[in-house]
C-alpha positions as a Markdown table, in Angstrom:
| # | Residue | x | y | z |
|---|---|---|---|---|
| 1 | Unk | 28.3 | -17.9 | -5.1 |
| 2 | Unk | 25.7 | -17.7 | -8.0 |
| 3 | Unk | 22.1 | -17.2 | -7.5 |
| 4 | Unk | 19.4 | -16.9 | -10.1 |
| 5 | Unk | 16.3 | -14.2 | -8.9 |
| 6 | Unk | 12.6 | -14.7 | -10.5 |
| 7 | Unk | 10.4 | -11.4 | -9.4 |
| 8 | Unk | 7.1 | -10.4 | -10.8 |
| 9 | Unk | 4.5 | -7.7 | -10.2 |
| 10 | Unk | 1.1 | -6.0 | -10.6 |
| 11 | Unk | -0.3 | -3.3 | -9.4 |
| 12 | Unk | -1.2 | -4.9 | -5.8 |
| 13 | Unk | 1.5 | -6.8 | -4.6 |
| 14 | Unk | 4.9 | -8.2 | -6.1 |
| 15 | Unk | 6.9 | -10.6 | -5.7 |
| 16 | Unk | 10.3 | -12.3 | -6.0 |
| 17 | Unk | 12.5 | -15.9 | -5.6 |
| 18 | Unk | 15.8 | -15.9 | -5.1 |
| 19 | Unk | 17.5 | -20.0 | -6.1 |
| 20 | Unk | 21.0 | -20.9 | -4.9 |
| 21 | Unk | 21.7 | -23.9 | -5.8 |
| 22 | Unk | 19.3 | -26.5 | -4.2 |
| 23 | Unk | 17.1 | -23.6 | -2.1 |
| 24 | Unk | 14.3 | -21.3 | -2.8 |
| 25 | Unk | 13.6 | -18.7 | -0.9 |
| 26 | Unk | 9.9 | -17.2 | -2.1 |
| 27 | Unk | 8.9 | -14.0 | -0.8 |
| 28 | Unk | 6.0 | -11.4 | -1.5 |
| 29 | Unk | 4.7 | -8.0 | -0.5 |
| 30 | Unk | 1.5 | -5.6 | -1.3 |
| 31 | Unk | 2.8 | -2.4 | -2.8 |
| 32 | Unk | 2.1 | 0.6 | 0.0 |
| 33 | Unk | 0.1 | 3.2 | -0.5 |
| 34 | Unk | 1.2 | 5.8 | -2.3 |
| 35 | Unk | 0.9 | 8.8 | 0.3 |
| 36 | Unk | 3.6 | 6.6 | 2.4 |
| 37 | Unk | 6.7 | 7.5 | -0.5 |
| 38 | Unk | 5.0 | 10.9 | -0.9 |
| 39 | Unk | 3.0 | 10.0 | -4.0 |
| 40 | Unk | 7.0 | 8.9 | -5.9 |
| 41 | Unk | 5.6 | 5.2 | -5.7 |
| 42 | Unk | 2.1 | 5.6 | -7.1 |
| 43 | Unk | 2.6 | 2.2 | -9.2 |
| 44 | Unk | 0.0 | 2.4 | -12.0 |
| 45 | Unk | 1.3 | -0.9 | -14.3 |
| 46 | Unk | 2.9 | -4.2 | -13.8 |
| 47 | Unk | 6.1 | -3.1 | -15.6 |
| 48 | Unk | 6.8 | -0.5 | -12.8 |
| 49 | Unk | 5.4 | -3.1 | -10.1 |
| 50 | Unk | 8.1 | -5.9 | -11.6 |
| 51 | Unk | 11.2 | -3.4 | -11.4 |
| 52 | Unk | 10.0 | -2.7 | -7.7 |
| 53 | Unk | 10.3 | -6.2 | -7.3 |
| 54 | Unk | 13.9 | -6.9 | -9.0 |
| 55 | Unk | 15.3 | -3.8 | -6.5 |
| 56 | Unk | 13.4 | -5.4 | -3.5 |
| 57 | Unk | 14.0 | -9.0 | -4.0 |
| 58 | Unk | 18.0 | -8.2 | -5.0 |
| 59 | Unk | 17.6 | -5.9 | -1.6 |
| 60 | Unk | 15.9 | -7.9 | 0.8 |
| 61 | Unk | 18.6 | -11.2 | -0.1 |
| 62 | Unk | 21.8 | -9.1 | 0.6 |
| 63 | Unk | 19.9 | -8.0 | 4.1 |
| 64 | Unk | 19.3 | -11.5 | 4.9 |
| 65 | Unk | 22.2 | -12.9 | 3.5 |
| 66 | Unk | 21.5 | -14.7 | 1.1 |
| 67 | Unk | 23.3 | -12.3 | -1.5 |
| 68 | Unk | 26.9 | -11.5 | -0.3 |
| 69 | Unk | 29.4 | -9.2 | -2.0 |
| 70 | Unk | 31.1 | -10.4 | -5.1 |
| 71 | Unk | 28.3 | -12.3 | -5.8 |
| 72 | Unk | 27.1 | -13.7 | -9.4 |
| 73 | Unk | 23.1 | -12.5 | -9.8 |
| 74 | Unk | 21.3 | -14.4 | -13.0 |
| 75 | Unk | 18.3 | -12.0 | -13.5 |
| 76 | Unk | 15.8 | -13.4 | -15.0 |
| 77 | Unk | 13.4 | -11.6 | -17.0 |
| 78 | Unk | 10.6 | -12.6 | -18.8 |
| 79 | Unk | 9.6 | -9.1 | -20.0 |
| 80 | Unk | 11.3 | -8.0 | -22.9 |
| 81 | Unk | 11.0 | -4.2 | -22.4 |
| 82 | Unk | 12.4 | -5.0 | -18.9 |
| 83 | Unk | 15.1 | -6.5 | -20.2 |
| 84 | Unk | 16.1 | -3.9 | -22.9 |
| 85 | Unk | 16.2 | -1.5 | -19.9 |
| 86 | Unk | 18.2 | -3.5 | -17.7 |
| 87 | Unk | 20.8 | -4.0 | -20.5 |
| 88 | Unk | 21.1 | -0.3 | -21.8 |
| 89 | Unk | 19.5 | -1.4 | -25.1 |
| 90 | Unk | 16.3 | 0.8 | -24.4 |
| 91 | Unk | 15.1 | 4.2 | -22.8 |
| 92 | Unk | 12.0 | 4.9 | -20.5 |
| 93 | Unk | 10.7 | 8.3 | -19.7 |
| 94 | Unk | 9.0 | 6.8 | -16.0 |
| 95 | Unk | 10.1 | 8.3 | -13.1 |
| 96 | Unk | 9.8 | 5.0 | -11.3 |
| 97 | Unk | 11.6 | 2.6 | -13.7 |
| 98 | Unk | 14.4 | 5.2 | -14.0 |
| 99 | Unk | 15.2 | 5.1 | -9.8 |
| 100 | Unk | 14.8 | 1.5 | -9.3 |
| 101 | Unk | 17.2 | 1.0 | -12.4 |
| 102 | Unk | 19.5 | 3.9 | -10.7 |
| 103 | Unk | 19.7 | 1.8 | -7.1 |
| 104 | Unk | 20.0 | -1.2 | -8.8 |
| 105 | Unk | 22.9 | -0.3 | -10.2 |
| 106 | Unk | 23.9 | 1.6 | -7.1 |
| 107 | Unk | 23.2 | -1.6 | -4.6 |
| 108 | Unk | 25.4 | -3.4 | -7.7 |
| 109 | Unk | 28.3 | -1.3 | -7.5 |
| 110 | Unk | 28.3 | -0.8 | -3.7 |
| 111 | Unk | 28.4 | -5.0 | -3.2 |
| 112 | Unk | 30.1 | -5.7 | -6.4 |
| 113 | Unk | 27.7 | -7.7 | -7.8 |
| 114 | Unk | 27.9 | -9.4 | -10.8 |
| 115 | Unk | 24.1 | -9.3 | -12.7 |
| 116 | Unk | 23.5 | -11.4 | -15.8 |
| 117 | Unk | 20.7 | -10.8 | -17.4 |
| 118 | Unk | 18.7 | -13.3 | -19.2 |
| 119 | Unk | 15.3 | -13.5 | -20.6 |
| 120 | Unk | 12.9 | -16.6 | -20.0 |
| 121 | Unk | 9.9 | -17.3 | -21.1 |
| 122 | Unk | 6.3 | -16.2 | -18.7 |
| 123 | Unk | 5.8 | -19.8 | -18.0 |
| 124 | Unk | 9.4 | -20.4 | -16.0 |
| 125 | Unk | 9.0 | -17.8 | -14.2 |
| 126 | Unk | 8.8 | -19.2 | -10.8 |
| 127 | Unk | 7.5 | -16.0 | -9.0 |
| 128 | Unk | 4.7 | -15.4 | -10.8 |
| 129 | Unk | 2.8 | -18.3 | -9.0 |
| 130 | Unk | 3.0 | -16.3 | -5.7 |
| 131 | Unk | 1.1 | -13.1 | -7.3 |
| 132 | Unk | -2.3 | -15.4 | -7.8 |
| 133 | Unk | -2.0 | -18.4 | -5.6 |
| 134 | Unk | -5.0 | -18.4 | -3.5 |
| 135 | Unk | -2.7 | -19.8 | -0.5 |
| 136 | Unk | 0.2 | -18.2 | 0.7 |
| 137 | Unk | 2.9 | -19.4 | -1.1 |
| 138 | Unk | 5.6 | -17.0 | -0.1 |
| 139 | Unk | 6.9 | -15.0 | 2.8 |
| 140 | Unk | 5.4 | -12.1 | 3.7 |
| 141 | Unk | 8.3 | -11.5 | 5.8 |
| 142 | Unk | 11.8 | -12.6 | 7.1 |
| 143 | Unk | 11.3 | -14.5 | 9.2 |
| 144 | Unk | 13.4 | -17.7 | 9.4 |
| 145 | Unk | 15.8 | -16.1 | 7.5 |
| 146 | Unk | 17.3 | -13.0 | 10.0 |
């Protein structure tokens, strides 16, 4: 099956939306305090908040399964640094960034994922909508889906 996952972040909360065909499934979280990971998930910018989101989000749809093995994932990326990681094009000395991209690929490998990257534009980025909505928009949990 192919999905296509939309995740965004800032220093508060992040988010992610996982399509499969006709269905959406929208789901956000507030990022923890940092004492809780002790002080290894101190997230101080939105780039390090959106990879927490892309690890998450690709997590949290194989737990409920809406991810299976074998899978095709369409990441899609509207930051272009992000993207550069993702792909092996670019570098980061962050401590963060570096394990999320590390499980990422481990959670890939381990379910045999297939991840295409692609990069969108801000504006069709479906989970961004979730960070500022005034209502909830998205899940706060699983419910409905375990």
């Amino acid at each position: 099956m192919e999905h296509d996952i939309f995740f965004d972040g800032n220093v508060k909360e992040y988010s992610w939306s996982i399509k499969t065909n006709d269905k959406v499934a929208d789901q956000i979280r507030e990022h923890p305090p940092a004492f809780r990971s002790g002080g290894k998930l101190d997230i101080k910018n939105n780039e390090e908040s959106r990879f927490v989101a892309l690890h998450v989000g690709i997590y949290w749809g194989l737990g409920v399964n809406i991810i299976k093995n074998n899978d095709v994932v369409n990441v899609m990326c509207d930051s272009k640094i992000m993207f550069e990681i993702m792909t092996g094009a670019e570098k980061i000395d962050n401590d963060i960034i570096n394990d999320k991209v590390y499980f990422i690929n481990q959670l890939t490998n381990l379910r045999k994922l297939k991840l295409n990257y692609q990069l969108i534009e801000s504006k069709e980025n479906i989970a961004t909508k979730h960070l500022f909505g005034e209502d909830d928009t998205a899940g706060r949990d699983s419910k409905g889906y375990v």
